[in-house]
FILO-251737 format. One record per residue (C-alpha): residue in three letters; x negated, y, z. Coordinates in nm, 2 decimals, decimal comma, always signed. Each point is the difference from the previous one (the first is absolute). Example, Ala and Ser with C-alpha at 12.3 -4.5 7.8 and 13.67 -1.06 7.14 Angstrom:
// FILO-251737
type  X  Y  Z
ala  -1,23  -0,45  +0,78
ser  -0,14  +0,34  -0,07
// end
This chain:
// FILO-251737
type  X  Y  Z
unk  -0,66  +1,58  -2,22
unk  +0,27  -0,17  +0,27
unk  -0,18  -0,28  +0,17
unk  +0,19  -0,32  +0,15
unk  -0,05  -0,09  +0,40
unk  +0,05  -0,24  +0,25
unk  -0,04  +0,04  +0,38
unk  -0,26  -0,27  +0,18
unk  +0,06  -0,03  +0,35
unk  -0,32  -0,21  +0,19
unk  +0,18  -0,27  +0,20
unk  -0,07  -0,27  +0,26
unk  +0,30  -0,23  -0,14
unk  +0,08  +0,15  -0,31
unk  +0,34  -0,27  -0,09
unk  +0,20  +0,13  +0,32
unk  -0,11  +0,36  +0,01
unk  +0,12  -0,03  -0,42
unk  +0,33  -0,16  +0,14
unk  +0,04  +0,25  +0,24
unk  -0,04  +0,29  -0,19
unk  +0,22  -0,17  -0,30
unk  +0,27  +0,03  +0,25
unk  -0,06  +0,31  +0,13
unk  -0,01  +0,18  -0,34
unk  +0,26  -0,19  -0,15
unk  -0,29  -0,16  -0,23
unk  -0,03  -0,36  -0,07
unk  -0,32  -0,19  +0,01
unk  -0,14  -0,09  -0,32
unk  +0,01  -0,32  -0,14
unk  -0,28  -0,28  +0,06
unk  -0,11  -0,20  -0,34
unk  -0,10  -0,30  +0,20
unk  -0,05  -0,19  -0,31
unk  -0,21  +0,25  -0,10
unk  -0,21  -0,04  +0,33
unk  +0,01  -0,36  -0,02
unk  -0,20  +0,00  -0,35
unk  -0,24  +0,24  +0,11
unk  -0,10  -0,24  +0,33
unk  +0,00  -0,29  -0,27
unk  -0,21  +0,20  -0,28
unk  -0,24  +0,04  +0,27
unk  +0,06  +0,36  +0,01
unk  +0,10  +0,06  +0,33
unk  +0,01  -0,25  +0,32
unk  +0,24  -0,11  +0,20
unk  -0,12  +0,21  +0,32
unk  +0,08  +0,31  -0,23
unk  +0,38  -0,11  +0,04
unk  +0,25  -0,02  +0,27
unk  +0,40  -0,06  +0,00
unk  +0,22  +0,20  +0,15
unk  +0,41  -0,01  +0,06
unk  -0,11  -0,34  -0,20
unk  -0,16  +0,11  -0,31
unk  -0,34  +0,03  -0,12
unk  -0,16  +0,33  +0,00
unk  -0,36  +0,16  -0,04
unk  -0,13  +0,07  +0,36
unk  -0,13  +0,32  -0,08
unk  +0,30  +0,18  -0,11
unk  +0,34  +0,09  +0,01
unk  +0,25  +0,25  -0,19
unk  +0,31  +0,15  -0,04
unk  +0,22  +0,16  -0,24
unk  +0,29  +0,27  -0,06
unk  +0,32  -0,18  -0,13
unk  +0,01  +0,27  -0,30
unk  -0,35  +0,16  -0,03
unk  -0,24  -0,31  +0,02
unk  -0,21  +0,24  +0,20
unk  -0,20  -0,21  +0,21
unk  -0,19  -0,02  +0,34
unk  -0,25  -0,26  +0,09
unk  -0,12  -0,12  +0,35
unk  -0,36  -0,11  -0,04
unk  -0,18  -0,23  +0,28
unk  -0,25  +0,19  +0,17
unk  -0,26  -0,14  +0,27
unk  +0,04  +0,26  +0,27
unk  +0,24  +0,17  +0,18
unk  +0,18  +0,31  -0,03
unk  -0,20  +0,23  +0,23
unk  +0,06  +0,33  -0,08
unk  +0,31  +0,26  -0,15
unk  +0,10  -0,05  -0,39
unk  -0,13  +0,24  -0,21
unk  +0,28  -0,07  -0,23
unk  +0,37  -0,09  +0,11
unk  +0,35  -0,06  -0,15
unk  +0,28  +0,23  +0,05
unk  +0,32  -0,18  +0,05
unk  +0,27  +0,24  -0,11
unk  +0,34  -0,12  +0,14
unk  +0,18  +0,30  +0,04
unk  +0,03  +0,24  +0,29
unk  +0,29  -0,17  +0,14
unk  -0,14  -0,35  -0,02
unk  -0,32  +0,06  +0,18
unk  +0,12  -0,13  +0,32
unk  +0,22  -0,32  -0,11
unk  -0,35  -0,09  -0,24
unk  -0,26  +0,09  +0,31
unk  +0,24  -0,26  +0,19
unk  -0,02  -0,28  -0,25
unk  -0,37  +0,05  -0,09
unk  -0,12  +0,04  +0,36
unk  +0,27  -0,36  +0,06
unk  -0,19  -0,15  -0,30
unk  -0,36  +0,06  +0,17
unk  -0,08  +0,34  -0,11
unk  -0,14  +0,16  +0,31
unk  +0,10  +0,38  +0,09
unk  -0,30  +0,24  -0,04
unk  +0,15  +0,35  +0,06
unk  +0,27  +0,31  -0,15
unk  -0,09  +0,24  -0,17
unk  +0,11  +0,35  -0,13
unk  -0,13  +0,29  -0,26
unk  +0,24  +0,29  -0,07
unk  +0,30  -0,14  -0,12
unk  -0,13  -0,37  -0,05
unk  -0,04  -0,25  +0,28
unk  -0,12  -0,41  -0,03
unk  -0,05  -0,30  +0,21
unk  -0,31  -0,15  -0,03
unk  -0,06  -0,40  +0,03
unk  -0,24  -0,26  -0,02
unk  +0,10  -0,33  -0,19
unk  -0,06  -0,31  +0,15
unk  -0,40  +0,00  -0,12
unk  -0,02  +0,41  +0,14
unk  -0,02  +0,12  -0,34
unk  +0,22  +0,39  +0,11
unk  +0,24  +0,11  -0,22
unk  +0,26  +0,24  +0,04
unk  +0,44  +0,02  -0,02
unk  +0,13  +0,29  -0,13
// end
C-alpha cells in the first residue's frame, strides 16, 4: 500500500517562512478560511490568542502551508518554541537544472537564503543553503 505525505518544517514564524518558500518553489500558500476561524473563536473552541493576521488576514498562529499549483502536494510550517540549533536531518532538494544553479543561488541568496557551502560527488555537484529560519536545503 502507497501512503500519502506532507513535509512539516518547525518554524519560529511559520506565515513568512510559508511565503518564502511559496515563492521559492513556485508554490502558493494555501488559503486561510477565516470565517472558519472566526466561528471556532465564537463556539468557544479556540481563543483569540490562538490567532494572528498576517499580510491582513486571519490565520491560525500555529501554522502555515503551501501547495503545488497541479499536485496539491502540500508543506506545512508549524510554530515551534525553540530555535533551530543544530543540522536538518531531512532537507529539500531543489532541482533547477545544471545550468540554472548559479542564476537560482543568486536570487535565493538576494531573497535571504544564506550561502552554506558547494559540493561535488562523481559526476553530481550542489549548492547548499539555509532559508531564512536555517532550515539547509540543497540546489541542484
Amino acid at each position: 500500500m502507497a501512503y500519502d505525505f506532507q513535509v512539516t518544517f518547525d518554524a519560529k514564524d511559520p506565515h513568512p517562512l510559508a511565503d518564502w518558500w511559496a515563492e521559492t518553489l513556485g508554490w502558493r500558500v494555501e488559503p486561510t478560511d477565516e470565517a472558519f476561524i472566526r466561528r471556532m473563536v465564537n463556539e468557544g473552541q479556540a481563543s483569540e490568542d490562538d490567532t494572528t493576521t498576517h499580510n491582513g488576514v486571519l490565520v491560525w498562529k500555529v501554522g502555515a502551508a503551501i501547495v503545488h499549483p497541479d499536485s496539491g502536494r502540500r508543506v506545512l510550517f508549524q510554530a515551534v518554541p525553540e530555535a533551530k540549533s543544530v543540522k536538518n536531518r531531512v532537507h529539500l532538494d531543489v532541482r533547477v537544472g545544471e545550468e540554472n544553479v548559479e542564476a537560482e543561488v543568486a536570487r535565493l541568496t538576494a531573497r535571504g537564503a544564506t550561502f552554506q557551502h558547494r559540493a561535488r560527488q562523481g559526476p553530481f555537484s550542489w549548492v547548499t543553503l539555509a532559508d531564512p529560519e536555517g532550515n539547509e536545503f540543497c540546489v541542484t
